[in-house]
FIKOLZA-1660 file (N, C-alpha, C; in steps of 0.1 Angstrom, whole numbers, plus 5000, padded with zeros to 4 digits):
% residues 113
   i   px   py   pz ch aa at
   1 1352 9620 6729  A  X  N
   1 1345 9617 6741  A  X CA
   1 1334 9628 6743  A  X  C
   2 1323 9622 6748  A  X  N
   2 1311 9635 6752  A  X CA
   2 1308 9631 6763  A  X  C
   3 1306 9638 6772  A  X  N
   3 1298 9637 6782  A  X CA
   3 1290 9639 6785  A  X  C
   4 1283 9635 6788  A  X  N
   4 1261 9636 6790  A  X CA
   4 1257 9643 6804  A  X  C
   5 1249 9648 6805  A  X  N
   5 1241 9655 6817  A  X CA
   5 1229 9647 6817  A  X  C
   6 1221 9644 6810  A  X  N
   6 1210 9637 6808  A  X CA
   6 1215 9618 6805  A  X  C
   7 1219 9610 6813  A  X  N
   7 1222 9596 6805  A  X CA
   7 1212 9588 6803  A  X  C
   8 1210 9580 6791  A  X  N
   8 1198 9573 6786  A  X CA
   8 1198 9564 6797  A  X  C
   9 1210 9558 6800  A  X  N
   9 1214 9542 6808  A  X CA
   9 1217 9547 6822  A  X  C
  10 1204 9539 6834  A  X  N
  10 1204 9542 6845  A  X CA
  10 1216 9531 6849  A  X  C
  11 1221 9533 6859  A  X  N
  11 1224 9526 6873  A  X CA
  11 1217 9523 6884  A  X  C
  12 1209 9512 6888  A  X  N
  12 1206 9513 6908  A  X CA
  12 1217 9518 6916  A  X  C
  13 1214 9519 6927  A  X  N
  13 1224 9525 6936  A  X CA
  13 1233 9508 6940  A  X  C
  14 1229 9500 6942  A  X  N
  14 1235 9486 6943  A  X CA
  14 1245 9483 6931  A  X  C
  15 1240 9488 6920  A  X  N
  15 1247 9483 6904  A  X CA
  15 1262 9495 6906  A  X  C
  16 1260 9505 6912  A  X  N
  16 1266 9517 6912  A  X CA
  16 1278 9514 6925  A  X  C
  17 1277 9508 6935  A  X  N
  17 1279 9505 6944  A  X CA
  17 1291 9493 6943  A  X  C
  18 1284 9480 6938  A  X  N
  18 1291 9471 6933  A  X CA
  18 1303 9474 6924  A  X  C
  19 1298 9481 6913  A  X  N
  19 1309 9482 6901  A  X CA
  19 1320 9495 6908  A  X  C
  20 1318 9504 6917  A  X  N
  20 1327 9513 6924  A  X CA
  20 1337 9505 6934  A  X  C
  21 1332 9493 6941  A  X  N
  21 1341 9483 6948  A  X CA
  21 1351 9474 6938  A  X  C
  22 1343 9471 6930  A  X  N
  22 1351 9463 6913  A  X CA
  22 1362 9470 6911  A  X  C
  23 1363 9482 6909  A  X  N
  23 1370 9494 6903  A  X CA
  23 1383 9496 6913  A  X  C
  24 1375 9497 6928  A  X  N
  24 1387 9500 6938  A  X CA
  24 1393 9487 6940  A  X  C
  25 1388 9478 6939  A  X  N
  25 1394 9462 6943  A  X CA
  25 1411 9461 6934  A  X  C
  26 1405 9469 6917  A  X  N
  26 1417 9466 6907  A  X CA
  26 1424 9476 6906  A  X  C
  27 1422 9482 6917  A  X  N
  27 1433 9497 6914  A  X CA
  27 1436 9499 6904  A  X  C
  28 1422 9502 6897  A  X  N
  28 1421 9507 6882  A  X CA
  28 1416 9521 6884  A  X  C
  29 1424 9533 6872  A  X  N
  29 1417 9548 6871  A  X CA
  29 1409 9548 6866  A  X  C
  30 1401 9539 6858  A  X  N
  30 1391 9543 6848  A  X CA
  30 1376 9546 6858  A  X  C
  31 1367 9539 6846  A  X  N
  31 1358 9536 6850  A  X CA
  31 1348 9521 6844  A  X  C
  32 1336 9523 6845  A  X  N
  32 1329 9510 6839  A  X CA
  32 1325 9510 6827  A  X  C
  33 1332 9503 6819  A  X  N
  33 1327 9500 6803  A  X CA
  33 1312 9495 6803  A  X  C
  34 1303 9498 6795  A  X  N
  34 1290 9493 6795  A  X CA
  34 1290 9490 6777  A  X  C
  35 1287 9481 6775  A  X  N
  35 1282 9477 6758  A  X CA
  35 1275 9465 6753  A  X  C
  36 1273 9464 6742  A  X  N
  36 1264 9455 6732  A  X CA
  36 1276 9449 6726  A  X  C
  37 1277 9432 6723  A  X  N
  37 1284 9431 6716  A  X CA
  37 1272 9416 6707  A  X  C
  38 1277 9417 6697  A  X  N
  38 1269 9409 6687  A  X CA
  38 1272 9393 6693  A  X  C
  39 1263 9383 6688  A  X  N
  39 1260 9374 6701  A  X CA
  39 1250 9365 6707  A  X  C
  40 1252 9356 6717  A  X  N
  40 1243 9353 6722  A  X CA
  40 1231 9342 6714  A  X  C
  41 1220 9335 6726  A  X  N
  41 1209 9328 6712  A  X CA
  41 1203 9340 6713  A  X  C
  42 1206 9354 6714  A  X  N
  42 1188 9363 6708  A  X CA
  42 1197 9374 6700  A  X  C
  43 1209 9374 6696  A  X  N
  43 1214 9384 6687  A  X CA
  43 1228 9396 6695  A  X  C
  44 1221 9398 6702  A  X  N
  44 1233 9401 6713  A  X CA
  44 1231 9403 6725  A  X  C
  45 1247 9405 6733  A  X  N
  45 1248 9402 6748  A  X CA
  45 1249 9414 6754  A  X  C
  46 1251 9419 6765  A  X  N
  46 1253 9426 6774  A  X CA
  46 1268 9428 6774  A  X  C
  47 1274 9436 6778  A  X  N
  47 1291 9434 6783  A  X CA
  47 1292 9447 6792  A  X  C
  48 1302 9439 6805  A  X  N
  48 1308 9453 6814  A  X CA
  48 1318 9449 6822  A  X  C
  49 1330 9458 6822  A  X  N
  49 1342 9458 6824  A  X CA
  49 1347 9469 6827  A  X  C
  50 1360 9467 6835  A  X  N
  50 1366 9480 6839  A  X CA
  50 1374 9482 6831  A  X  C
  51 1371 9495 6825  A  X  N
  51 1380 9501 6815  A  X CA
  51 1389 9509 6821  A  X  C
  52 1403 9516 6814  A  X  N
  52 1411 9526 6816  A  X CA
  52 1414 9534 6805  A  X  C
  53 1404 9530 6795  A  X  N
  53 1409 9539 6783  A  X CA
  53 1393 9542 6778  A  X  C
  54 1396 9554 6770  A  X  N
  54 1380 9560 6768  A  X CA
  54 1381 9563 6753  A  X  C
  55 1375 9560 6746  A  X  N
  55 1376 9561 6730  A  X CA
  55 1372 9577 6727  A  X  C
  56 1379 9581 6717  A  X  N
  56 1373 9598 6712  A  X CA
  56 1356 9597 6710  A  X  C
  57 1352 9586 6707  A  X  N
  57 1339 9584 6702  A  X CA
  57 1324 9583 6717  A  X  C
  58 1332 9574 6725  A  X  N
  58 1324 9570 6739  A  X CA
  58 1322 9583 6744  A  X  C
  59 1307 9581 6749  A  X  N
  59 1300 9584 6757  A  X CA
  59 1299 9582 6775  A  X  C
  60 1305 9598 6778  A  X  N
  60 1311 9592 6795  A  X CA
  60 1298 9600 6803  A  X  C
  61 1293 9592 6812  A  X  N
  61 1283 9593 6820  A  X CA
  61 1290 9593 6832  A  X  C
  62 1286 9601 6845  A  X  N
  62 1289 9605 6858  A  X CA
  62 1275 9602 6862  A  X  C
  63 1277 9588 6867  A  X  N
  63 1264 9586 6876  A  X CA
  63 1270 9580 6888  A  X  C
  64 1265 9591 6903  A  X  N
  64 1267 9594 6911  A  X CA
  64 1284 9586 6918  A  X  C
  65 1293 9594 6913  A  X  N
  65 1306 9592 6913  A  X CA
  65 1311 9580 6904  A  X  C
  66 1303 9579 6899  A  X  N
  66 1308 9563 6892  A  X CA
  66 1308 9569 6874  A  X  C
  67 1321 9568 6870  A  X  N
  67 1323 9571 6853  A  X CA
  67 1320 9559 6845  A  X  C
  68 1309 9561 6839  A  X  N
  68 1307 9547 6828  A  X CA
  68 1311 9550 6816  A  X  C
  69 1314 9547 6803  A  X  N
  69 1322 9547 6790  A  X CA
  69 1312 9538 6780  A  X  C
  70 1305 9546 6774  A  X  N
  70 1293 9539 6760  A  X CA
  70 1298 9540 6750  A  X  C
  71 1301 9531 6742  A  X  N
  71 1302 9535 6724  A  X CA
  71 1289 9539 6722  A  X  C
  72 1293 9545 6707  A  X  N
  72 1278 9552 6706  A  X CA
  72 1265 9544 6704  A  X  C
  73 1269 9533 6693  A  X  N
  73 1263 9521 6687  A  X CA
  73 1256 9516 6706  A  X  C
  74 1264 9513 6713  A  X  N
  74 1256 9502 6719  A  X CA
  74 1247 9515 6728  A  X  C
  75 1255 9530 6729  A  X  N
  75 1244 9539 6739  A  X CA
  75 1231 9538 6733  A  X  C
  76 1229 9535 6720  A  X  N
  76 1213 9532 6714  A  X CA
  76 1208 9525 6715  A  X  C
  77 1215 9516 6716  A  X  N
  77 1208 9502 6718  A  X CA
  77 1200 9497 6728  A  X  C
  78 1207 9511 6743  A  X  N
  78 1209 9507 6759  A  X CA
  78 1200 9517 6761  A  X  C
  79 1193 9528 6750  A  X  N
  79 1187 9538 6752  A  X CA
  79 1173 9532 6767  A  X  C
  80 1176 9541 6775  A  X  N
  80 1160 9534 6785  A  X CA
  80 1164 9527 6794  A  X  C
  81 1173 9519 6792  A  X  N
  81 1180 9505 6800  A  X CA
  81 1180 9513 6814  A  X  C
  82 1179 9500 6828  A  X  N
  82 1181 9503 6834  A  X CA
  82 1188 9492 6841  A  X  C
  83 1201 9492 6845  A  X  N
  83 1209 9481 6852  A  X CA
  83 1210 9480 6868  A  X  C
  84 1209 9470 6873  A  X  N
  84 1208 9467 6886  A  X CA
  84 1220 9455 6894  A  X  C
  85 1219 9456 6903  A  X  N
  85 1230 9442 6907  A  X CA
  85 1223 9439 6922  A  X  C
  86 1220 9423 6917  A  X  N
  86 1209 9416 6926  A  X CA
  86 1220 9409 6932  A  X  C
  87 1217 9406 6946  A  X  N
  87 1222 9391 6953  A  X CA
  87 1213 9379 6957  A  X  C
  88 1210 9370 6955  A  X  N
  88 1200 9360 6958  A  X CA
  88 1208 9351 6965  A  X  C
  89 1200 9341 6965  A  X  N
  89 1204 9325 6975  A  X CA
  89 1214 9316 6962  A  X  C
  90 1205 9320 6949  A  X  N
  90 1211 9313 6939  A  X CA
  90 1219 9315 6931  A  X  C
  91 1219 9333 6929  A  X  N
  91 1223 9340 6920  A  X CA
  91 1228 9353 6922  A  X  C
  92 1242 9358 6919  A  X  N
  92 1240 9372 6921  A  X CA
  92 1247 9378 6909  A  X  C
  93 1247 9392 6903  A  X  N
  93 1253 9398 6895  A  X CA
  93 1242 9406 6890  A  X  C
  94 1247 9409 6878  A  X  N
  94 1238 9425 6870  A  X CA
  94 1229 9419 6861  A  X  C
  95 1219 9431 6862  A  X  N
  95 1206 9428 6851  A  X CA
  95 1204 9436 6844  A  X  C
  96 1196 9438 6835  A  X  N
  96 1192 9447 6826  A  X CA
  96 1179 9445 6819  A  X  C
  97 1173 9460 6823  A  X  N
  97 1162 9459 6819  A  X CA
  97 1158 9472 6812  A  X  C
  98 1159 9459 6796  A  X  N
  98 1157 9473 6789  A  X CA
  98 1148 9478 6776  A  X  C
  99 1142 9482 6776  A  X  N
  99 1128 9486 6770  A  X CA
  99 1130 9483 6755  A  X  C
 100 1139 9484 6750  A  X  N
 100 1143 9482 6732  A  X CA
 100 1140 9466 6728  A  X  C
 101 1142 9459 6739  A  X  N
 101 1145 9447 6733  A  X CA
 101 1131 9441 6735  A  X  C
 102 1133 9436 6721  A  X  N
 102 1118 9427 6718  A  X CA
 102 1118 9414 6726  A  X  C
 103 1132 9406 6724  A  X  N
 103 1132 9389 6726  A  X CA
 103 1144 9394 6735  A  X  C
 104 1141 9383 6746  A  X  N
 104 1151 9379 6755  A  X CA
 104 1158 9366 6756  A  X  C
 105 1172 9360 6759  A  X  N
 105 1168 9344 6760  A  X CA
 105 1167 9345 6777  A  X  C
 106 1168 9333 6782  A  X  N
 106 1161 9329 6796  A  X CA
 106 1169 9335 6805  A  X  C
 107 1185 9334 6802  A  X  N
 107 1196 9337 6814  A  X CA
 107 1194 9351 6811  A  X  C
 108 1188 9361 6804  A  X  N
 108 1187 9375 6806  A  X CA
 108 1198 9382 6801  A  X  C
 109 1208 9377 6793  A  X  N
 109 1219 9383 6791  A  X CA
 109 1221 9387 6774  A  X  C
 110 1211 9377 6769  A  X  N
 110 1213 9381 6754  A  X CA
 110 1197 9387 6752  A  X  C
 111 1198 9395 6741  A  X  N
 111 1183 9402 6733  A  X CA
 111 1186 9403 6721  A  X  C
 112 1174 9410 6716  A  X  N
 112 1174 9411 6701  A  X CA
 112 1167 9422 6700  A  X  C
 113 1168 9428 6692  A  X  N
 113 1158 9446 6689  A  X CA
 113 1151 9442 6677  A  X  C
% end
C-alpha cells in the first residue's frame, strides 16, 4: 500500500460527498475503490465501489476525508482524471473526465487510450 500526497485522480466536492454518504449508509470501514476494468464498446469501463480491503499493491489517496484505493495499473490510466457526481432531471451519478482517453462511447462510461 502507498499513500500519495500528490493524487493524479481528483474528486469534486459533490463526488467526495456522495461516495462519504455511500460509505456511511453501509456501515462499511473502508473506503472507495476507484478502477479500470477491461470492457465496454471503447475498451474499458470505469468501476467504483466500497471497498474494505486494501491490496499491498493500491494506491490510498486521502482526499478531503474520503480514502480512495487505486491499483496501480488503473492509477495510470486515471492519471489527470477528474470525477464528479451530477444530479439532473434525467440523470444522476459519476462522471469522468479524463484526459488519457482518446475515444469515448456515448453513455461516458467506457474509453480507450
Amino acid at each position: 500500500m502507498k499513500l500519495t500526497q500528490s493524487p493524479a485522480i481528483t474528486l469534486t466536492p459533490a463526488a467526495i460527498e456522495f461516495a462519504r454518504e455511500a460509505i456511511c449508509s453501509t456501515h462499511a470501514l473502508g473506503g472507495l475503490r476507484v478502477a479500470v476494468v477491461g470492457g465496454g464498446c471503447s475498451g474499458y469501463n470505469y468501476a467504483l465501489d466500497i471497498d474494505e480491503e486494501v491490496d499491498d499493491t493500491d494506491i490510498v489517496l486521502e482526499l478531503d476525508g474520503l480514502v480512495v484505493y487505486v491499483d496501480p495499473h488503473s492509477y495510470t490510466l486515471l492519471s489527470g482524471t477528474v470525477i464528479d457526481y451530477t444530479t439532473s432531471f434525467g440523470k444522476s451519478g459519476f462522471s469522468f473526465s479524463n484526459p488519457n482517453a482518446k475515444k469515448t462511447c456515448g453513455c461516458g462510461s467506457s474509453f480507450s487510450v
